[in-house]
C-alpha positions in Angstrom: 53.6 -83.9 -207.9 51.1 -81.3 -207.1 48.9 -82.2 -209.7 48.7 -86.0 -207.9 48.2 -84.4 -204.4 45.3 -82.1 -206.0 43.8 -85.0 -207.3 44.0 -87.2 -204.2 42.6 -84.2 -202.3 40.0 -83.7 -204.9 38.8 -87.6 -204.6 38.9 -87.8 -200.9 36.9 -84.9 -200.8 34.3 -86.0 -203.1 32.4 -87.8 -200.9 32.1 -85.7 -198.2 30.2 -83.4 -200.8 27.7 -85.2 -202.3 26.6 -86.0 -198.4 24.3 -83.8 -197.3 23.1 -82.4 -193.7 21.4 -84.2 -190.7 18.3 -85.7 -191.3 15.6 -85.4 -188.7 13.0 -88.0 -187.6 9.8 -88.0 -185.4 9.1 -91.2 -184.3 6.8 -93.3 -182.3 7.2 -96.6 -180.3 4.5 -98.2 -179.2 5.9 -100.1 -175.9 2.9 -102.4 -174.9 0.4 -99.7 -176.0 1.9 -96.7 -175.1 3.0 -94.3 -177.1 6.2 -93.0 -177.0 7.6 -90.3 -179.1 11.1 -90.3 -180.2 13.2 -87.4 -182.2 16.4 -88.2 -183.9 18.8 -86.7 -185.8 20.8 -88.3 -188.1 24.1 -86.9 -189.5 25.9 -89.6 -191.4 28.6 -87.2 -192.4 30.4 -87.4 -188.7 28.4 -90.4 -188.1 26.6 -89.5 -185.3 23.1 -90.0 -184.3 21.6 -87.7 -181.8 18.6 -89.1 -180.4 15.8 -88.1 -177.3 12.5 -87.9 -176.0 10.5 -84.7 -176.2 8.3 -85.9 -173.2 11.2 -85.7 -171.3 13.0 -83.7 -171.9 16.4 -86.3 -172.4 18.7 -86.5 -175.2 21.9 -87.9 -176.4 24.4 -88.0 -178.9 26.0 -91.3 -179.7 27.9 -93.4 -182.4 26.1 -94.8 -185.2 26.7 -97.4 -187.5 25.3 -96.0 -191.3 24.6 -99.6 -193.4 22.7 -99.8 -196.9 19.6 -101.3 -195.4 19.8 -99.7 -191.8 21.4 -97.5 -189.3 21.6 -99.1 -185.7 22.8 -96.6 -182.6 22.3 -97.6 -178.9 19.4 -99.9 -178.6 18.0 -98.9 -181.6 17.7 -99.8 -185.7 16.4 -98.2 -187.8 15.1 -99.3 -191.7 16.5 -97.0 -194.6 13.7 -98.5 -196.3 10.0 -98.7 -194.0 11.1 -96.3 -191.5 10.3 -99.1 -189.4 12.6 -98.6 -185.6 13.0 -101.0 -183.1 14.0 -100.8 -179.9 16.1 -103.9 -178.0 15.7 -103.7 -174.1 19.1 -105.5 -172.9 17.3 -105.5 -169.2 16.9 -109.1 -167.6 14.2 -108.1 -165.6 12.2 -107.8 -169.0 12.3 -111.7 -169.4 11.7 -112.4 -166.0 8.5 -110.3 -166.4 7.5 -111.4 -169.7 7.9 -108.6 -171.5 8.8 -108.5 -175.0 12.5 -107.8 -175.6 12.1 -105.7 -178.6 9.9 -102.3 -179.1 8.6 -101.3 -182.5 8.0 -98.2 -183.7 7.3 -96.2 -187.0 9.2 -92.8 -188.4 9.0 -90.1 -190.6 11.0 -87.4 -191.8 11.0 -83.7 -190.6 10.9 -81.3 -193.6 13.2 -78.4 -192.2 12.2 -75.0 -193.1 14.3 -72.4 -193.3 13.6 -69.3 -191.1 16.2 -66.6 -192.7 
């Protein structure tokens, strides 16, 4: 019996291993020539996404949804694969303006260095 349990502990655990730390992005949108810089922080292994605007100063932390191809959070998707992010603006006023619906934007990844 407690050689089962040790190896039903050892393959739930597995995974959680070979996952490694956040992953942080620095990103730019370009909302109808305007830059605007994005940094996010991806850590699939609690699947949250932690995402804000330097400029301002605002962050948050919310759910995010870790496919093959993409990870979406909030109004945003982001490619596994380009780097490519968009941006979907659910406002109605943005139709009744004319102005584009989604918000495209490039990323790259942050090498973290360690300081001790």
């Amino acid at each position: 019996m407690k050689l089962i349990l040790a190896s039903m502990a050892s393959i739930i655990a597995a995974p959680g291993l070979a996952m490694s730390g956040p992953v942080n992005l620095k990103c730019v949108l370009d909302d109808q020539g305007k830059q605007v810089p994005l940094e996010i922080s991806l850590n699939e292994a609690i699947g949250t996404v932690t995402y804000g605007r330097p400029d301002t100063g605002s962050s948050r932390t919310a759910p995010g949804d870790f496919l093959p191809e993409r990870v979406m959070f909030g109004p945003f998707t982001l490619s596994r694969t380009s780097m490519q992010i968009s941006r979907y603006n659910y406002d109605s006023s943005m139709r009744i303006l004319g102005l584009p619906r989604e918000t495209v934007g490039k990323c790259e990844i942050l090498e973290v260095k360690r300081v001790f």
